[in-house]
C-alpha positions in Angstrom: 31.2 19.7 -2.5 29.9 18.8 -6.0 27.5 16.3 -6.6 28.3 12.9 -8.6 28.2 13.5 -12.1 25.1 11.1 -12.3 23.4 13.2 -10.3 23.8 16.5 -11.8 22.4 15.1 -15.0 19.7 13.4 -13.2 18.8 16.7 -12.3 19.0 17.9 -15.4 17.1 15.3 -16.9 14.3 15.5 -14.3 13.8 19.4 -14.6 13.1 18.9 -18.6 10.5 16.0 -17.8 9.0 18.5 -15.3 9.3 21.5 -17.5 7.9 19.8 -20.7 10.4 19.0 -22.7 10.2 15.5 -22.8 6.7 15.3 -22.1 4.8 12.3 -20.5 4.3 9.2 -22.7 7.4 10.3 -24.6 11.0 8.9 -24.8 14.1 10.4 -23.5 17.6 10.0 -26.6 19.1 6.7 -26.2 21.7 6.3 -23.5 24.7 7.4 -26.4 23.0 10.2 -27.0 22.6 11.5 -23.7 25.8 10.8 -22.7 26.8 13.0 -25.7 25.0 15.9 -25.1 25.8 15.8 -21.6 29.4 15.4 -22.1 29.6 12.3 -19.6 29.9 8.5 -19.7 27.3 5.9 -20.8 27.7 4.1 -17.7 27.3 7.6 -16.2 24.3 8.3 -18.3 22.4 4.9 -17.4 23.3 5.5 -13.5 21.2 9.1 -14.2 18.7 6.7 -15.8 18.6 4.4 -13.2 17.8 7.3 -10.5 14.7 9.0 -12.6 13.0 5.0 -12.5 13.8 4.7 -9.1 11.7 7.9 -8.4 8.9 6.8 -10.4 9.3 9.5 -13.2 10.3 7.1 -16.2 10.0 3.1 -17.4 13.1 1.6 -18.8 11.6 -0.9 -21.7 13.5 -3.0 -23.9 11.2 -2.1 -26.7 11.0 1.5 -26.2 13.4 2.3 -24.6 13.1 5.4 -21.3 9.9 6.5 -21.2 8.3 9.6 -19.4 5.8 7.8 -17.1 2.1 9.4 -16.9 0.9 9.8 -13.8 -2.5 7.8 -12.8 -5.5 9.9 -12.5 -5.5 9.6 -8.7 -8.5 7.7 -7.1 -9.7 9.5 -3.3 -10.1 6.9 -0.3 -12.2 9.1 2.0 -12.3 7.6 5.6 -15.2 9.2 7.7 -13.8 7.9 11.1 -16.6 5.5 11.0 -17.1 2.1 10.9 -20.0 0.9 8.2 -21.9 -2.3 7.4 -23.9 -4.2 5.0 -24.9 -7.4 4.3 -21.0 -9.0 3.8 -20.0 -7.3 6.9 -18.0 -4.7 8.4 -16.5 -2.3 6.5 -14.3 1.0 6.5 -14.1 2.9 3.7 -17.5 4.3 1.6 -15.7 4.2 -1.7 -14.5 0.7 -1.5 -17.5 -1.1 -0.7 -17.8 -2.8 -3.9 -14.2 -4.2 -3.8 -14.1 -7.8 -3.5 -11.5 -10.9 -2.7 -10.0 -11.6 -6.2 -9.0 -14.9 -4.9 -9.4 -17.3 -2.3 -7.3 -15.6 1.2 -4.0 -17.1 1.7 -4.1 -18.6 5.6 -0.8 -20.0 7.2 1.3 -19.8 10.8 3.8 -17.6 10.2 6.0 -15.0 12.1 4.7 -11.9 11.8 6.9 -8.5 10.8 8.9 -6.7 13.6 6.5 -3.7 13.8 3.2 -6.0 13.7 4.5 -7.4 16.4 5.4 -4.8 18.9 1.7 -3.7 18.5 0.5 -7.2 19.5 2.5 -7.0 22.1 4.4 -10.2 21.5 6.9 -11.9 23.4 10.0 -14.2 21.8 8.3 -17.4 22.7 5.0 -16.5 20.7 6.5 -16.6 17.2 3.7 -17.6 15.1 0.6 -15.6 14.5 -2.6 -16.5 12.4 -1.4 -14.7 9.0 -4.7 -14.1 6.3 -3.5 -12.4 3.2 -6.4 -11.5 0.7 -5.7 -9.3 -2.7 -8.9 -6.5 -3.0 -9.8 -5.4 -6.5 -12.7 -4.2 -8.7 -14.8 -7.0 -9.7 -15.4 -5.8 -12.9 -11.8 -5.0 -14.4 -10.4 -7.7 -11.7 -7.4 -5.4 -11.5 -5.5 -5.4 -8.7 -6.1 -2.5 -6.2 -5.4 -3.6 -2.2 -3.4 -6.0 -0.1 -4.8 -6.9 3.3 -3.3 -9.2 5.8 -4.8 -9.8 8.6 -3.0 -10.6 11.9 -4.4 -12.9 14.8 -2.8 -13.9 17.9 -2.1 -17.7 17.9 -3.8 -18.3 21.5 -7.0 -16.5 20.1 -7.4 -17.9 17.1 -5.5 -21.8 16.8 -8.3 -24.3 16.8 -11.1 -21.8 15.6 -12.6 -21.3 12.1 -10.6 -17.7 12.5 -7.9 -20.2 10.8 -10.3 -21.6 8.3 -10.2 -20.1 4.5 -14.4 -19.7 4.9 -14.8 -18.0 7.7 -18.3 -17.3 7.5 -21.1 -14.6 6.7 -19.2 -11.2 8.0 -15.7 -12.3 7.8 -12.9 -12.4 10.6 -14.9 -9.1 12.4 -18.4 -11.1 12.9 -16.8 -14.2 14.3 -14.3 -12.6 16.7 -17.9 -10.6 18.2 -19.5 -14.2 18.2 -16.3 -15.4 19.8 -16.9 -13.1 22.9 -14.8 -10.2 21.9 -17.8 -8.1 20.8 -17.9 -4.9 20.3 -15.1 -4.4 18.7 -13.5 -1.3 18.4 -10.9 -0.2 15.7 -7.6 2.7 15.5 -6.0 3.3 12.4 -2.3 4.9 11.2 -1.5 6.0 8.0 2.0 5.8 6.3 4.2 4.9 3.8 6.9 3.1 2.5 8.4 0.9 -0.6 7.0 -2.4 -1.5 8.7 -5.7 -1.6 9.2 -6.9 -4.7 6.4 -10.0 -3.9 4.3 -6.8 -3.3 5.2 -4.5 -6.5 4.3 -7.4 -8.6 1.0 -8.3 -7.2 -0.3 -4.6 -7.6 1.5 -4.2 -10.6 3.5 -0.8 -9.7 6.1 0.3 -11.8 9.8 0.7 -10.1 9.9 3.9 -7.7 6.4 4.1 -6.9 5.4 3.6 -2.8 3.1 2.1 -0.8 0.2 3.7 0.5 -0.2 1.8 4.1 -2.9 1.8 6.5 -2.8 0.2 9.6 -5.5 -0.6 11.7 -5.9 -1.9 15.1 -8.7 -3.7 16.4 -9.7 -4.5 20.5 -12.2 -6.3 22.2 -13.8 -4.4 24.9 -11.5 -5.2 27.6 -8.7 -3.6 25.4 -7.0 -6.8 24.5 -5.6 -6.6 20.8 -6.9 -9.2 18.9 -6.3 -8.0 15.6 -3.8 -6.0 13.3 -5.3 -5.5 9.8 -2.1 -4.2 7.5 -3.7 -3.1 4.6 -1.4 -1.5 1.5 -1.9 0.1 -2.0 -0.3 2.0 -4.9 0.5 5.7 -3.4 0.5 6.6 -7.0 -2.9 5.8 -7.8 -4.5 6.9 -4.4 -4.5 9.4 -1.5 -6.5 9.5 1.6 -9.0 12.0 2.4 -11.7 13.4 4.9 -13.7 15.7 6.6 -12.3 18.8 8.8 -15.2 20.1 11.2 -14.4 22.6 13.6 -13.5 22.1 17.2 -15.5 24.5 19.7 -12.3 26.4 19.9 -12.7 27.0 16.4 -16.2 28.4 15.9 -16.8 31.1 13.6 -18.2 34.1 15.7 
């Protein structure tokens, strides 16, 4: 069975941006044009369009017209498997120490998503959680570069300055130790999926590009859960990296 016509000239349209021929920064032939020299339909045309933007490989501008995206110079997030400080506080990743809060954090009472709260472990009659939403960026360029959101349970943190915007010299991670939770100890997952739109427009990402995600866990030392940090960022513009050693299994002889 044949693919849609759309598709087939998505195809061909995405083997000549990959091949060169329309080259990034450049324009694709107006939608007439294409559809003439692919012997198809305009409105079959713009749904070929509509497919190469929402994979990330062109921009569809009113001025412009389709343009060949270029793709970011991608920035590494290397994460050692260790925990760091300094004097603001607990941190996690070396090359993302000088990011700072480009704005005041966001705190409300709020429900919080399906799969942040099957790892909090929550039941139907604990709907609201402690939600603190910050955006991360260089403080220099003030661009954009990280959503965080922070996730508390209500019974730890309702009636604490955990639900304060100032929460104090170290942040969330100093006051839960001071609240009796110390040490803490943190797991994180990677993955990925597509923003929301509220989230594609706060970090700016052009239509087809993911989310990088990174989700980490952190316990008190009893085990008890007392935060889920749900941190997310343009997959386009970064990748996560670190360190293979060798396993004794694995020494060279």
């Amino acid at each position: 069975m044949s693919s849609p016509a759309y598709q087939q000239m998505a195809a061909e349209l995405r083997a000549a941006i990959e091949d060169g021929t329309y080259p990034a920064g450049g324009t694709l032939p107006k939608i007439v044009d294409l559809a003439q020299q692919h012997g198809v339909a305009k409105q079959t045309a713009r749904e070929a369009i509509a497919e190469l933007e929402a994979e990330g490989l062109v921009d569809v501008t009113r001025r412009r017209g389709t343009v060949v995206r270029t793709p970011p110079t991608r920035r590494r997030l290397t994460r050692g498997r260790q925990v760091y400080r300094d004097e603001r506080g607990y941190y996690f990743d070396a090359s993302a120490q000088g990011w700072i809060a480009l704005e005041p954090p966001t705190v409300t009472w709020a429900p919080a998503p399906r799969d942040i709260a099957t790892l909090l472990g929550l039941t139907d009659d604990e709907p609201d959680v402690l939600v603190r939403d910050r955006v991360m960026g260089d403080p220099a360029t003030r661009a954009p570069l990280q959503l965080a959101t922070s996730y508390l349970p209500a019974p730890l943190a309702r009636g604490t300055r955990l639900a304060e915007t100032d929460t104090g010299p170290g942040g969330i991670y100093d006051l839960l130790e001071q609240m009796g939770h110390a040490p803490l100890s943190w797991e994180e997952a990677v993955s990925a999926r597509m923003p929301t739109p509220t989230e594609a427009d706060r970090l700016h990402l052009a239509k087809g590009v993911p989310l990088l995600r990174i989700t980490r866990t952190t316990t008190g030392p009893d085990g008890t859960i007392v935060e889920i940090n749900d941190t997310r960022m343009s997959a386009d513009t970064f990748d996560i990296g670190y360190t293979l050693t060798r396993h004794p299994t694995a020494q060279h002889s």
